[in-house]
C-alpha positions in Angstrom: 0.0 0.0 0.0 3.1 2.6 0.9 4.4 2.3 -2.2 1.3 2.6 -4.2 0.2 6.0 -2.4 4.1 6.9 -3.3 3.9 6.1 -6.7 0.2 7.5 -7.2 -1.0 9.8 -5.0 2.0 12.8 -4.4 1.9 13.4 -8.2 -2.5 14.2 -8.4 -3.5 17.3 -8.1 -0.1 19.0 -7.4 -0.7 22.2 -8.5 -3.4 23.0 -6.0 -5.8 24.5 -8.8 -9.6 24.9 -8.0 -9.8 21.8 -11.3 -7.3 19.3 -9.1 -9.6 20.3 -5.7 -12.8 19.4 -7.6 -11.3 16.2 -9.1 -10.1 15.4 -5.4 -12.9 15.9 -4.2 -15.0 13.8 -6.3 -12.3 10.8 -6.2 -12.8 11.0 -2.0 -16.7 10.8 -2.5 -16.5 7.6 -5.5 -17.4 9.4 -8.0 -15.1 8.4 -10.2 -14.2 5.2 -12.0 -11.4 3.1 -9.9 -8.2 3.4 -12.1 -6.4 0.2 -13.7 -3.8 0.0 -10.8 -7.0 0.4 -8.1 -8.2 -2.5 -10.0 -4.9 -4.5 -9.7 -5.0 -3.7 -5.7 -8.6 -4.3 -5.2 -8.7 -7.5 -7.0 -5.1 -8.5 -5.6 -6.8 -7.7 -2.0 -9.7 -9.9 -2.8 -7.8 -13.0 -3.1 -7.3 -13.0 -7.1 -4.6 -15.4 -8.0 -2.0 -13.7 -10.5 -3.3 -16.5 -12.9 -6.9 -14.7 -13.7 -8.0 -14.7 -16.7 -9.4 -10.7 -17.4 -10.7 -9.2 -20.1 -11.2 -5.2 -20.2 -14.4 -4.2 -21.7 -13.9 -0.5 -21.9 -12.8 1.9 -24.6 -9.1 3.6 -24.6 -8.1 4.2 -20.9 -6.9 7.3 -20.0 -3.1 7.5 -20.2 -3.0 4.2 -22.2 -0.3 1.2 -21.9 1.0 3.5 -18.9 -2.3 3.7 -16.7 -3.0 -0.6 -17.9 1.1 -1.5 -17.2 0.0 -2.4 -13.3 -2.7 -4.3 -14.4 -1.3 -6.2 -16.8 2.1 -6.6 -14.8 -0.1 -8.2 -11.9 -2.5 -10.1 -14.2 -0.8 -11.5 -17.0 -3.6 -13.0 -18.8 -4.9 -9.8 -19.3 -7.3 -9.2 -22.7 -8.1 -6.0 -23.8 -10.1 -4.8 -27.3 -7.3 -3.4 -28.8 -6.0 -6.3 -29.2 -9.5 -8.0 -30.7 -9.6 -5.2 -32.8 -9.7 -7.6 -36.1 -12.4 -9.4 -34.6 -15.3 -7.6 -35.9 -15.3 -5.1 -38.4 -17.5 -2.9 -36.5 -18.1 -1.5 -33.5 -21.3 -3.0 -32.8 -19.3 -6.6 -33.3 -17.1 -5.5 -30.3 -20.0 -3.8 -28.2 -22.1 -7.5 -28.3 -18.7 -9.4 -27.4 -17.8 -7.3 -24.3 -21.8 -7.6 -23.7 -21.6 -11.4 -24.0 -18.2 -11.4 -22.4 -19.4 -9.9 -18.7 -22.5 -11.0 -19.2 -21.5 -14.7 -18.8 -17.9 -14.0 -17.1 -17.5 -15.9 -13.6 -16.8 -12.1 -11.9 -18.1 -9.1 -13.4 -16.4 -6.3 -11.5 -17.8 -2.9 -12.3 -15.3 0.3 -12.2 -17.7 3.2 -13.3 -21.4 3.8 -12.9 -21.5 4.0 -16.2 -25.0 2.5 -18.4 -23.2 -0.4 -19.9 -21.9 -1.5 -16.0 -25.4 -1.0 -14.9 -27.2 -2.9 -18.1 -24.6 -5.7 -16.9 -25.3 -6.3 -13.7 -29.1 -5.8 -13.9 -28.9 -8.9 -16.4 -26.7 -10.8 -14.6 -29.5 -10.3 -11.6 -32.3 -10.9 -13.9 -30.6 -14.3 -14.9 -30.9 -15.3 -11.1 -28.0 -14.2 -9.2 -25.9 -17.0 -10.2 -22.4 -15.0 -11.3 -21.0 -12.2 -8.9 -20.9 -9.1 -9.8 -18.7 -6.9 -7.3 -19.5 -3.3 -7.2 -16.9 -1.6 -5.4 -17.2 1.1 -2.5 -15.4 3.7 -4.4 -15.9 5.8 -1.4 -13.8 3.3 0.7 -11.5 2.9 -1.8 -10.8 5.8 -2.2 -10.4 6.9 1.8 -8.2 3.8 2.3 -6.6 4.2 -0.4 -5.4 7.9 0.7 -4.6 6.5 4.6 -0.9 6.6 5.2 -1.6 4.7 8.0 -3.5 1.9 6.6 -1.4 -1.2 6.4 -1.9 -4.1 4.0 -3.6 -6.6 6.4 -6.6 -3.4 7.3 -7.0 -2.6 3.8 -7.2 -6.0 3.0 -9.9 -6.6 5.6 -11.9 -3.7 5.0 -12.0 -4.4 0.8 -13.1 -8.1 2.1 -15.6 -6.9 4.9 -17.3 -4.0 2.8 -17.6 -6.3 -0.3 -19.1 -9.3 0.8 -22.5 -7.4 0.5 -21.4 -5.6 -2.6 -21.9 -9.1 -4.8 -24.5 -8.4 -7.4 -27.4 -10.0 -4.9 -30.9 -8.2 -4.3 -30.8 -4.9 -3.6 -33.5 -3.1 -1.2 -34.8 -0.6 -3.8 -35.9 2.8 -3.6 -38.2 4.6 -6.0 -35.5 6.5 -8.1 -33.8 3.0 -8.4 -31.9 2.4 -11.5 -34.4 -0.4 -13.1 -30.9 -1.1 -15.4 -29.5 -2.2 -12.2 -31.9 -4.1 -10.7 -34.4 -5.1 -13.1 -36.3 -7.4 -10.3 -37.5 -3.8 -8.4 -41.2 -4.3 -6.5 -42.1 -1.6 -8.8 -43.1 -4.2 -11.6 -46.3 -4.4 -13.0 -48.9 -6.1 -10.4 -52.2 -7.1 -11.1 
């Protein structure tokens, strides 16, 4: 963990501008997608063996092969669409594989709140429940991420303890729910 905040953190929002406060800000509240080397510590915290087969479903990350380097130095068998770029000719061929991809992947982990995260899960929950789908406390991530006094052993335990609810299961809903996200809402049509 030390020598990720050392690597990461001192370099963000240097400058002090009102922009880099914002962007802080939002980061310490999860509003903003987990980056590739938050994936590589989250996943690496929840037990993932080096040996996992992942495939990124997103378009160009931002900072390219530098920002994915972690992730694919920790996770060799690392897929991404660049590289499945000659398997369809269009984009709709590559938006229906990384649709069937998640969709039937053992682990769907969701980085962003983005639609296509949401449409995701919500079918993975419609489908019964039967794949996890870990939607990570970015908001945790994000505070333990920043602790200089966190060790590895407490961050592991908190990722572990504050995920084991987070697993694509039923959701108590509210009525602004996303019905994308939890298709199975009491809201439904009742006769």
């Amino acid at each position: 963990m030390a020598e990720y905040r050392k690597k990461e953190w001192p370099r963000r929002y240097k400058n002090g501008s009102h922009l880099g406060q914002l962007a802080l800000q939002k980061r310490k509240e999860g509003r903003c997608p987990l980056e590739p080397a938050e994936v590589v510590v989250l996943l690496w915290a929840m037990g993932y063996p080096k040996e996992t087969q992942i495939y990124v479903a997103s378009g160009q990350v931002y900072g390219g092969h530098n920002r994915m380097a972690p992730l694919r130095n920790m996770f060799p068998n690392l897929v991404t669409k660049e590289e499945l770029a000659g398997f369809g000719k269009h984009v709709t061929s590559l938006a229906a594989l990384d649709f069937l991809v998640c969709l039937k992947s053992d682990v769907f982990v969701m980085t962003h709140g983005g639609n296509f995260a949401k449409l995701i899960i919500g079918a993975r929950r419609y489908m019964g429940h039967r794949k996890k789908s870990i939607k990570p406390d970015k908001g945790l991530m994000s505070k333990s991420f920043g602790d200089p006094y966190m060790g590895w052993a407490n961050f592991v335990e908190d990722v572990v303890v504050t995920h084991q609810t987070r697993t694509g299961l039923p959701e108590e809903t509210f009525s602004n729910y996303d019905l994308w996200e939890n298709p199975l809402t009491p809201c439904i049509i009742q006769f």
